[in-house]
N, C-alpha and C positions, 0 to 999 in steps of 0.2 A: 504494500500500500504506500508506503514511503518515497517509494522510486516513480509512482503515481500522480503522487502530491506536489513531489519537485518539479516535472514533467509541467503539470496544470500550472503552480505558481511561474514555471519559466512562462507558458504561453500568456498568463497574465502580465507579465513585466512587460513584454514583447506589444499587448495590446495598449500597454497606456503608454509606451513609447510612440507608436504608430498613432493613437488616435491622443490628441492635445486635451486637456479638460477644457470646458467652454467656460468662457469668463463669465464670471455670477457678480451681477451688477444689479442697478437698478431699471438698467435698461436692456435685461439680458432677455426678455419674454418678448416685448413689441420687436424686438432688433430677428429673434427667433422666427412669428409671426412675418415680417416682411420680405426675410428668405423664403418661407413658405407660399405668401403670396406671389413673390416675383416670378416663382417656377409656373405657377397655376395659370398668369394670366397670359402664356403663350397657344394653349389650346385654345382658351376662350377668342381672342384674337382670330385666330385661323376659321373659325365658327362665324365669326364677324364680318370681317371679308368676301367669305364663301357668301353670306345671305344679301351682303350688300350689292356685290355681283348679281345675282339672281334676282333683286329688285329691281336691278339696272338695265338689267336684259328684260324684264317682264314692261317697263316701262317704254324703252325701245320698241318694243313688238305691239307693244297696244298704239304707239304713237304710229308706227306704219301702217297698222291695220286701219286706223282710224283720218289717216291726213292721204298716206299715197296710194289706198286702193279706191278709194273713192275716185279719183283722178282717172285710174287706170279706167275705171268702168261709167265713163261719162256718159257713154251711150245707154239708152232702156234696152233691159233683154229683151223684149217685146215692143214691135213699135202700133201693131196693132191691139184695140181696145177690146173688151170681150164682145161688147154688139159686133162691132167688123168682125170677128172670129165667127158667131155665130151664122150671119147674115151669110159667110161665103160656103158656109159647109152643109148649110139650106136651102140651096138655090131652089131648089122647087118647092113653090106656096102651095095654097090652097088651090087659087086659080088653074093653075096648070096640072094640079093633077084630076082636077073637074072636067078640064079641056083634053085630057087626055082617056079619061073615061068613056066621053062622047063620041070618039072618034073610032 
């Protein structure tokens, strides 16, 4: 067990060599805290970006849809009204199919 104990207290020496004690102040917790924050707000960022982008392109696309297609489509797809649609696909009235009974 001895030769155990030596072993672990050597790896303990070795760790508070390697790792420094952190300074215990009064400003050891907020200073702690703003390492913490500093790391955190680069994903947030990246998140930020991403969405500001996508508003930006969402804006763009509604502005084209709505200023340059109307332009493109200045013409009516239809230049006939529904009476003239109806009127040419009915040529024959009443009269004429009266007159054609007759005959």
């Amino acid at each position: 067990m001895t030769g155990m104990d030596d072993r672990l207290n050597a790896l303990w020496a070795e760790y508070r060599d390697a790792c420094p004690e952190p300074e215990q102040g009064t400003n050891f917790m907020p200073q702690l805290w703003q390492k913490i924050e500093a790391r955190r707000v680069e994903p947030v960022s990246i998140f930020k970006r991403m969405s500001y982008i996508c508003v930006m392109a969402t804006v763009a696309l509604t502005l084209a849809i709505t200023v340059i297609l109307p332009r493109i489509q200045r013409e009516p797809v239809y230049s006939a009204t529904y009476i003239d649609v109806l009127e040419n696909s009915h040529s024959i009235d009443a009269a004429d199919l009266i007159a054609s009974e007759m005959r």
